[in-house]
N, C-alpha and C positions, 0 to 999 in steps of 0.2 A: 252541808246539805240543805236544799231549800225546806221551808216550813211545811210548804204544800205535800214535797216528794216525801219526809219524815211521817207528817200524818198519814198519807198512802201507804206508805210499806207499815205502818204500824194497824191501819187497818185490817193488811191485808194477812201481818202474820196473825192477830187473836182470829180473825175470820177462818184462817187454817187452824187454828187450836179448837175452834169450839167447832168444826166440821171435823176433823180427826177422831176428838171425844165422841163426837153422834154416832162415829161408824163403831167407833169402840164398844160404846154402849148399846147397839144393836146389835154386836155380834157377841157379846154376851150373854143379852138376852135369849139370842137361838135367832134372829131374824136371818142371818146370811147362811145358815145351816142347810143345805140340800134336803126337798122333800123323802126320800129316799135313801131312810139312814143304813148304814152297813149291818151285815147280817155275825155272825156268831158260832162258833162250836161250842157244840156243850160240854166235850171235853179239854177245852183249851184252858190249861193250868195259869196261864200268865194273868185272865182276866176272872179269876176266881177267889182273889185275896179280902178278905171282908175292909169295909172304911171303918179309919180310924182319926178321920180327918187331918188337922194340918197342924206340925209343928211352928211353921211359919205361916200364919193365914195371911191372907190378901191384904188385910187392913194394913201388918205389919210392916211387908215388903215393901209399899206402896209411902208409906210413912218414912221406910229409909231412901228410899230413890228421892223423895223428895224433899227430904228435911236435911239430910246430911251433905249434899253436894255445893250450898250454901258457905256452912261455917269451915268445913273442906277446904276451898278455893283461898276463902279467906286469911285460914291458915299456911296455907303455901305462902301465899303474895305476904305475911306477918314475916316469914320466913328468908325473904328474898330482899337486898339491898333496896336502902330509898323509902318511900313512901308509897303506901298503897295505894294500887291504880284502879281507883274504883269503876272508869270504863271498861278496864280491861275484866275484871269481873264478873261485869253485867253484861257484857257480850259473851262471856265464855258460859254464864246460865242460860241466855236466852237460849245459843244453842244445843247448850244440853234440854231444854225445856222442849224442843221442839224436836229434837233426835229424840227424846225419851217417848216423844208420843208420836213418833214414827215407828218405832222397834216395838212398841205394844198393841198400834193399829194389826203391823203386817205378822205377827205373833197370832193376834186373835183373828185374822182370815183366813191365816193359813190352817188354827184349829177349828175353825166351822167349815172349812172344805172339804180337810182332810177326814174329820170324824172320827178319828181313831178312838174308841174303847179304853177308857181305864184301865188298870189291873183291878180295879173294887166293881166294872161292871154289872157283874150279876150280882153281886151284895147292892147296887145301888137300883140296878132294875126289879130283881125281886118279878122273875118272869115263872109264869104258870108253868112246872115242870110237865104236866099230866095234858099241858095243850101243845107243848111242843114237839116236831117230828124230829129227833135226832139221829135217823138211820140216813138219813139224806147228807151227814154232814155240815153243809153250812146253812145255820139257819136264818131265815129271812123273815120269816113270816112270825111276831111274838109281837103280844104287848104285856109292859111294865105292871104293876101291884103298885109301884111305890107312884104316887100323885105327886109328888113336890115336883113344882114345874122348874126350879133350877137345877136341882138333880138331875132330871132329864137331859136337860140342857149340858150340862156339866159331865156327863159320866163319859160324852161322846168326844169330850176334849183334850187326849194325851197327847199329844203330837201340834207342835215341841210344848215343852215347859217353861213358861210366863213367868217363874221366879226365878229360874235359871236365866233367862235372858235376861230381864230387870237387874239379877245382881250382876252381872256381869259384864252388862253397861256402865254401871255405876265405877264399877271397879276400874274397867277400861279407860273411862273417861278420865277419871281424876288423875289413874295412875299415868295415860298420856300427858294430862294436865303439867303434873307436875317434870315431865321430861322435859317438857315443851322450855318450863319456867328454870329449868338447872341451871344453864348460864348462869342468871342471876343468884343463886345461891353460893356464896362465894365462903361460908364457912362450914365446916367439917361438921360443925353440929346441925345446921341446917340442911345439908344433903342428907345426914344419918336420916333426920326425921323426917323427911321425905319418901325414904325409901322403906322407913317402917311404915308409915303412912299404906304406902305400897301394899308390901307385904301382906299390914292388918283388912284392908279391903279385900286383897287375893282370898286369905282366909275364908274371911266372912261370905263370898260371891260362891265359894266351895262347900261350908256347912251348907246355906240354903239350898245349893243343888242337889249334895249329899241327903238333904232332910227330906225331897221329895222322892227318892227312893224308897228311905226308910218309911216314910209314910206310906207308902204304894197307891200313892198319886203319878204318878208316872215310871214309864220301864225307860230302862235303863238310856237309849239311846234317842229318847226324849229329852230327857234331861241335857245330853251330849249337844243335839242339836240346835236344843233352846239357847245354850253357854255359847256356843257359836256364833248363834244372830248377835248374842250380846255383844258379843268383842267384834264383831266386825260392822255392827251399827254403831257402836261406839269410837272406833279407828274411824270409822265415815264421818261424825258429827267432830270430831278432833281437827280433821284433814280439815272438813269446810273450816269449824272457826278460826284454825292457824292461816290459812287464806287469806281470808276477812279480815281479822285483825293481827296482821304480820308486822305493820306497820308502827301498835301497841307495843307488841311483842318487842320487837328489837330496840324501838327509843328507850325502852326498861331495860334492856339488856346492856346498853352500852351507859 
């Protein structure tokens, strides 16, 4: 590839990295939240569980989507006849780098659209019982006690679950990764540990999800559908890389 068209597409992917991050970081803040947040029953059981915060918090998750998928790949390609292909590596991160911040852009629009209510809502809104009209059913009209402006922002975002999809990207990824690389794995010990590999990502991509129930950070079929984006943003960013570098892929294979 010419000098000039390399620098261009490398512009042009960080230019998509740091415009992704912008919208990311606006719709966590609340910028893409609709002026007109959704309303409430006051006897709705599901959004009355008090916070207990996060067995997995954000730093965490965010730490293994990024740190692990590295020494990961690495480990397969250790794994696999020959010498390590180190393009073929750095192509299979960049698209995971770039899938990964596709599935948590459209994750966090879809949760500032939708606005769905916590199940810790009212433990986190902390709304004036004695001003609200609850003979009416659904209530529209309250404001909050609690001032912290990310809580605010936060209690309106169950729908889907952001660690639920991150792990299950993660899992998806490597674990197609390493399908992708089987050919090349031509001894017995090396398939095993690939497919424990497997396995221990499925796991782990399941506790996380599992933890944001118990936590009651999210109901039930948040979670379901966060795990969904994963795997199928994850199969998406797989497809393209094996595409793209099919040509890698197979001169390692034979």
């Amino acid at each position: 590839m010419p000098t000039g068209k390399r620098i261009m597409k490398r512009v042009f992917t960080y230019s998509l990295i740091l415009g992704l991050l912008a919208i990311c970081v606006a719709s966590m803040r609340g910028a893409l939240m609709p002026k007109t947040l959704p309303g409430f029953r006051c006897d709705d059981p599901h959004i009355r569980h008090p916070f207990r915060g996060d067995t997995v918090t954000l730093t965490q998750i965010l730490a293994l989507v990024i740190v692990l998928p590295g020494p990961l790949l690495f480990l397969v390609e250790q794994w696999a006849d020959g010498p390590v292909r180190w393009p073929l590596v750095r192509s299979a991160l960049r698209h995971y780098v770039l899938g990964l911040e596709l599935v948590s852009v459209a994750i966090e629009v879809v949760k500032s659209l939708v606005t769905k209510p916590r199940p810790h809502f009212l433990d986190s809104c902390r709304p004036d019982w004695d001003k609200l009209d609850c003979s009416q059913g659904l209530v529209t009209q309250y404001q909050c006690a609690n001032e912290e402006a990310w809580i605010l922002v936060d209690m309106y975002k169950s729908f889907p679950s952001g660690h639920s999809a991150l792990g299950f990207y993660l899992f998806t990824f490597v674990a197609a990764y390493c399908a992708v690389r089987l050919p090349s794995l031509t001894s017995r010990w090396s398939r095993g540990g690939c497919r424990l590999l497997q396995l221990c990502l499925f796991v782990l991509a399941c506790a996380c999800a599992a933890s944001r129930i118990y936590d009651r950070r999210h109901h039930p079929v948040d979670v379901v559908t966060g795990g969904l984006l994963g795997v199928l943003g994850g199969l998406a960013t797989v497809r393209w890389f094996v595409s793209s570098s099919r040509h890698r892929i197979e001169s390692k294979a034979q």
